[in-house]
N, C-alpha and C positions, 0 to 999 in steps of 0.2 A: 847925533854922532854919525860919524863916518865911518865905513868899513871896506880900505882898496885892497884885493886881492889879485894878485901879480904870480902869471903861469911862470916859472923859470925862460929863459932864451931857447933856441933851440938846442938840443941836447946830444951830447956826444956819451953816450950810456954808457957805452963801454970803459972809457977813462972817468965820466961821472965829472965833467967839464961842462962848455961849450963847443959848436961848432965856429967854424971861422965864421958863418952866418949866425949864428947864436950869438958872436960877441957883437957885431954890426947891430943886432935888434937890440941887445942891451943899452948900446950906446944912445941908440935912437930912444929909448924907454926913458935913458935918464936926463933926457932934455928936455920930456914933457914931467916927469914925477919933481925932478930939482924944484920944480917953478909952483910947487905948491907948498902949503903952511903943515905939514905932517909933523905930529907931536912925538910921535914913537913909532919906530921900525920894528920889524919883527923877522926871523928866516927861518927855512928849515936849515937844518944838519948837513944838508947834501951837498955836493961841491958845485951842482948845475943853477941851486937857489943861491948859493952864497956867489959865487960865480957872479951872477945876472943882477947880482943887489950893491956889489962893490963899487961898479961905476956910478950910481946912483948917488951913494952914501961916499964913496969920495969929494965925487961933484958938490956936496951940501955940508961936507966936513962932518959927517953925523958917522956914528953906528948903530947896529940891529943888536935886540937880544935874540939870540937864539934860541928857540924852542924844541926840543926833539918831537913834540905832537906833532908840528907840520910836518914834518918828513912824510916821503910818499907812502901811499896806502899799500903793503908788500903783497907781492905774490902768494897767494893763500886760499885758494879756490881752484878747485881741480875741475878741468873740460870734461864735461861730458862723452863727448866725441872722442877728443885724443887722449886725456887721463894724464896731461901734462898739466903744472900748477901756471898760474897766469894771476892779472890783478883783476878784481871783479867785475870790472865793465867792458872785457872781450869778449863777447860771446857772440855768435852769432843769433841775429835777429828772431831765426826760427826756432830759436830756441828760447830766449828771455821772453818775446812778446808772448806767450803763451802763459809763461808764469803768473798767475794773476796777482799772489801777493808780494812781488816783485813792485809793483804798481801803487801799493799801502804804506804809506808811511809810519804804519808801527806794528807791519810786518814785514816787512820786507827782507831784514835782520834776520829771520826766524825763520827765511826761507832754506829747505833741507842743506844748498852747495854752499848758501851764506854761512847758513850756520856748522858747517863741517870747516869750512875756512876762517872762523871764529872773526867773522867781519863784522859781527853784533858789538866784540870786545873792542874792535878798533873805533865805529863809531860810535859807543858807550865815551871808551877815554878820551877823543878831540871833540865832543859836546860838552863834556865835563869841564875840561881844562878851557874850550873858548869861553865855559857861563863863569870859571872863576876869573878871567884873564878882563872878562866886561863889567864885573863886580866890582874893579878893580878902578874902574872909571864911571861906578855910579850907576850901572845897568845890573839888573837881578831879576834871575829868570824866574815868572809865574804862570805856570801852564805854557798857553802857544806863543806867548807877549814876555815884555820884561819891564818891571817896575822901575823908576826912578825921581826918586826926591827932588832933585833940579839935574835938567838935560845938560848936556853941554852940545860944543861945536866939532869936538877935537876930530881928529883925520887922526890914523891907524892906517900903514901899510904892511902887508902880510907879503913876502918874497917865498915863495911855496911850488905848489902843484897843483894839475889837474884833478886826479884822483881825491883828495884832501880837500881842495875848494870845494867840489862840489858836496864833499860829508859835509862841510861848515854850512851852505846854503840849505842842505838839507834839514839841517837843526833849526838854521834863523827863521829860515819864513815855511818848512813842513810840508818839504815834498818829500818824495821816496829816492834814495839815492838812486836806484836804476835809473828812474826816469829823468834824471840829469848826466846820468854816468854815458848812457845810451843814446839819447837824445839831441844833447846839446855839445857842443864844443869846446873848447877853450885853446887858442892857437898859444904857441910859444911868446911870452913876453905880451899877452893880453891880458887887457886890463880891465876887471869886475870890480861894480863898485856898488854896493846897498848902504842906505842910510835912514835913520830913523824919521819914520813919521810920531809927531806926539800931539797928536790931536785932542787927548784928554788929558788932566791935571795926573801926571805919576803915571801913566802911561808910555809904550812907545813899542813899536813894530819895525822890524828890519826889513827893507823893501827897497828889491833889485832895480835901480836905475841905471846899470847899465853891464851889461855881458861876454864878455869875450871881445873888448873893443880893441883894437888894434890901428887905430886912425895914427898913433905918430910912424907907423909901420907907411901907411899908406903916403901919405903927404911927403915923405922923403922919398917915394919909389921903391920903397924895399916891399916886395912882397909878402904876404904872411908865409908861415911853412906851415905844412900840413903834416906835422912829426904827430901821431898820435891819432890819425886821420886816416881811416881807411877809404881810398877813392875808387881804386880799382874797381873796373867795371867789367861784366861775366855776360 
């Protein structure tokens, strides 16, 4: 089984849209997602995911259910520093990498700002909801893996967020959401894709084949955006 997860376009926050370049990258997205076999769409609530998934599901004549668990992970963690609320993966460096159990993937939740910002409840309910939504097609979570009586092939695409993809990968293959949230990337309108390996009989493991790819971005000239991206340099 397949599992594509789709950053929104680039994002115009304030109206909770697209940017004029947001809808250019959607456009480009839907000429590489139309041309695959996807059995069932999926979006969050937000107007910047349903936005960025319309061109898509026009182009294929399809539509998504929409989920409110995907919608993005809210602002719910107070700065240390400035005592202002923010979503949980802006922190400055000198301040997380320090964290140790920030780094633990069954503590990291339980960490003192996580846990005042009840971000334990948020990735408790989008693990939940993704283990019944995979139950759904035949996947049932036991322990760090998930059981299944016959695999299938299907493709599943998720029209979502940053913040939220990375809690789902967190769950699927048991990293620590920091060390994805911090870490790694995910440009606007790129495309994350894990798939099961089932190398045993009732078996099967969800595992990242590809992250933050953004190549129909490239191949038409569009550059990525770096909305989410801190570059600036000190």
């Amino acid at each position: 089984m397949k599992l594509i997860f789709i950053r929104h376009g680039e994002p115009d926050y304030e109206h909770d849209t697209l940017t004029p370049k947001g809808w250019r990258e959607a456009e480009l997205l839907s000429n590489r997602i139309s041309k695959l076999n996807v059995r069932d769409f999926y979006c969050s609530p937000l107007g910047r995911a349903k936005d960025t998934a319309s061109l898509t599901l026009k182009k294929m004549g399809r539509t998504a259910t929409v989920l409110d668990w995907l919608q993005e992970v809210p602002k719910s963690v107070t700065d240390p520093e400035t005592g202002k609320k923010h979503v949980p993966w802006d922190f400055m460096p000198d301040f997380w990498t320090v964290q140790c159990d920030l780094y633990d993937k069954d503590k990291w939740f339980k960490n003192r700002i996580m846990a005042e910002g009840n971000v334990g409840e948020t990735y408790r309910k989008v693990s939940e909801e993704l283990d019944t939504l995979l139950r759904s097609y035949g996947y049932s979570r036991s322990g760090m893996l998930y059981r299944t009586e016959a695999g299938n092939c299907d493709t599943i695409v998720f029209f979502c967020h940053l913040g939220v993809t990375c809690l789902m990968l967190s769950h699927l293959i048991g990293i620590a959401a920091p060390v994805l949230w911090q870490g790694f990337f995910l440009a606007p309108t790129s495309v994350t894709t894990v798939e099961t390996e089932e190398r045993k009989k009732g078996e099967a493991f969800f595992r990242c084949k590809s992250f933050g790819d953004v190549s129909h971005l490239y191949v038409a000239g569009e550059p990525a955006s770096n909305s989410g991206f801190f570059n600036e340099m000190y």
